[in-house]
C-alpha positions as CSV (number, residue, x, y, z in Angstrom):
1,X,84.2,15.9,79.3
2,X,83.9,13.1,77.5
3,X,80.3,11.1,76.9
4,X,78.9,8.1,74.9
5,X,75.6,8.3,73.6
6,X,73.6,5.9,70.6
7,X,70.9,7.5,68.8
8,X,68.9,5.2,66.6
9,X,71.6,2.2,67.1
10,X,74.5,4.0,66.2
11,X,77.1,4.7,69.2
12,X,78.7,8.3,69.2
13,X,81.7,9.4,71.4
14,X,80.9,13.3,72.2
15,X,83.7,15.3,73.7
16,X,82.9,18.7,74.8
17,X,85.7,21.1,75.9
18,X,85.1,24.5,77.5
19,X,87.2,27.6,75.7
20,X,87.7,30.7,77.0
21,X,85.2,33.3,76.0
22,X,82.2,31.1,76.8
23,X,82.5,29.1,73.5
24,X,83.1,25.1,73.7
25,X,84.8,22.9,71.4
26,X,82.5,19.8,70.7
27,X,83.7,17.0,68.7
28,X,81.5,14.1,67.7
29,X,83.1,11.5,65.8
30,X,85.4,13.1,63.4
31,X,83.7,16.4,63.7
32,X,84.8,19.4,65.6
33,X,82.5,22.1,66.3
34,X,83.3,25.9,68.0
35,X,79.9,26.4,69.5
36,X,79.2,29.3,71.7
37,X,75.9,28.6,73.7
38,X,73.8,31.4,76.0
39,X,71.0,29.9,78.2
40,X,67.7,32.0,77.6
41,X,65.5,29.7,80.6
42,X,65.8,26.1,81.5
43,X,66.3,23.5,79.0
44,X,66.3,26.5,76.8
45,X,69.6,27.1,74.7
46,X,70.3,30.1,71.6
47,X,73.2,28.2,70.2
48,X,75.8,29.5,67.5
49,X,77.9,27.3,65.3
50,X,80.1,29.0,63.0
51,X,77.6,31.7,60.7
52,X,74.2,29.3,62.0
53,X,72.1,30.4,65.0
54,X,70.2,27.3,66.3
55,X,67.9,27.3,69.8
56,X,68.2,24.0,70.8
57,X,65.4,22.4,73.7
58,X,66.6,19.8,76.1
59,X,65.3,18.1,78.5
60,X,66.8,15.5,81.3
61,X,66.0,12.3,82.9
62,X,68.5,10.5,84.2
63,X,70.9,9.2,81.6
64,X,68.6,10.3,78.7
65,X,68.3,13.8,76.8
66,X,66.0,14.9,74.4
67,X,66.9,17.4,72.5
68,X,65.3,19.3,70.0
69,X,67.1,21.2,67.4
70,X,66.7,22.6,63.7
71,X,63.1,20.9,63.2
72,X,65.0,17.2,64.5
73,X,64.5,15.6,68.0
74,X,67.4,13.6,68.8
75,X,66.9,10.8,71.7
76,X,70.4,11.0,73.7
77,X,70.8,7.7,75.7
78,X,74.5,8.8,78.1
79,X,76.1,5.4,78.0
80,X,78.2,3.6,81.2
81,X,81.8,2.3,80.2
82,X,81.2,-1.2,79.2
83,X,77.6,-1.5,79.5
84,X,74.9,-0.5,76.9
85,X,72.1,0.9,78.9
86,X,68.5,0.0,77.7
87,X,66.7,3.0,76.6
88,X,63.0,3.8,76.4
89,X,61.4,3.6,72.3
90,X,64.2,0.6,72.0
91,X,63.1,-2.3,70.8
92,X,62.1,-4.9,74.3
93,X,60.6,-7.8,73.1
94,X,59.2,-5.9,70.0
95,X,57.8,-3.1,71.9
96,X,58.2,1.1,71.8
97,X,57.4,2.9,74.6
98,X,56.9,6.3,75.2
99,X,59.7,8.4,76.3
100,X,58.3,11.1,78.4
101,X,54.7,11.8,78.9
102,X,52.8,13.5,75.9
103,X,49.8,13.4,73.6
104,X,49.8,11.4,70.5
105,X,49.8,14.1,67.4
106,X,49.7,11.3,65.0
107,X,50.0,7.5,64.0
108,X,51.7,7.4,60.6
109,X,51.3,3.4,60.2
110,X,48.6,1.0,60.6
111,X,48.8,-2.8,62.2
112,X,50.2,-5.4,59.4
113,X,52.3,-2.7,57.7
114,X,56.1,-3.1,56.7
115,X,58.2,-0.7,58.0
116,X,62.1,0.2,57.5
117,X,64.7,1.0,60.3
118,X,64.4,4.5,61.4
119,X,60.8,5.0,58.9
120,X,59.0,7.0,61.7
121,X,55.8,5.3,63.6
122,X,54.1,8.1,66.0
123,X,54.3,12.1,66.7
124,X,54.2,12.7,70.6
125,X,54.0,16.4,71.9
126,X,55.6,16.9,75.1
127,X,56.4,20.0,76.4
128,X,56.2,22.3,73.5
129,X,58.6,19.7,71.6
130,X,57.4,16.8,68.7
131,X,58.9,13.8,69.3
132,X,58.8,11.3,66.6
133,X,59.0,7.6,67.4
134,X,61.0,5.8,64.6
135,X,60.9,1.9,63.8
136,X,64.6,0.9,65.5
137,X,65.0,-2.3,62.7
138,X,62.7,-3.3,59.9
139,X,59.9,-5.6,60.7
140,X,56.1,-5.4,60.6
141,X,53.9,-3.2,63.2
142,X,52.0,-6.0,65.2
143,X,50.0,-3.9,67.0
144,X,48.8,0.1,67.9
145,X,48.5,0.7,71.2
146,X,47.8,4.0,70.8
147,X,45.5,6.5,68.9
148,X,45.9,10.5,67.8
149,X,44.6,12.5,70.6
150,X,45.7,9.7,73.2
151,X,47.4,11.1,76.2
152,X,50.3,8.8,77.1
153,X,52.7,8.2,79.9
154,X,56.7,7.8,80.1
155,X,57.0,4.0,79.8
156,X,53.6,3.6,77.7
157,X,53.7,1.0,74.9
158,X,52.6,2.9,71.9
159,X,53.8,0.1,69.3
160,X,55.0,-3.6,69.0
161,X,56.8,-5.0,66.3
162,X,57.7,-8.2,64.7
């Protein structure tokens, strides 16, 4: 199978082929990985990838995946043929949104600050995972919407930028 995601602007063709044995051949780019995955519960993967054992986290909405792996959480937006799907935390008008519900951990920048593309903006913890919201361009935070210890929605605004 054969899937299109971006992650943080950059498009990625991912191709994934099933071997015999359980063990898949995934190739992103230029890469080629043997990875031999066992499910331990839902959304729950123990995955092994040459001599590295990794559990990797995923969750599913739609076209989107978030998947958390080796300390990183990757946002996964599956891509139509010819058409970029918008994707929740991408820049609308300025504005990042939540991605799933969760609580705000933390708010690393404060209104009138610089940032760089990809400096990250807020922690969210949603289901056992920390999912770090990351400035999609360089520009300068307009405005919080959110605070440590807020509770937020899939869809919130948590930061606009200019």
């Amino acid at each position: 199978m054969e899937y299109h995601y971006e992650v943080n602007g950059t498009r990625y063709t991912v191709r994934v082929d099933q071997e015999e044995g359980g063990h898949y051949r995934v190739t992103v780019g230029e890469r080629t990985y043997v990875v031999q995955a066992e499910r331990r519960e839902p959304g729950v993967f123990d995955l092994s990838v040459g001599t590295r054992y990794l559990r990797a986290y995923v969750v599913q909405t739609g076209t989107r995946r978030l998947v958390a792996l080796d300390a990183n959480t990757y946002v996964l937006e599956r891509l139509r043929e010819g058409r970029r799907q918008r994707h929740l935390g991408a820049p609308h008008a300025g504005q990042l949104e939540a991605q799933m519900p969760g609580q705000v951990i933390a708010v690393l920048v404060e209104e009138g600050q610089e940032v760089d593309v990809g400096q990250p903006l807020v922690i969210l913890e949603a289901m056992k995972m920390e999912l770090r919201i990351v400035a999609p361009r360089a520009g300068r935070v307009r405005a919080l919407r959110c605070q440590p210890g807020d509770v937020v929605d899939r869809g919130q605004q948590l930061v606009e930028l200019e």
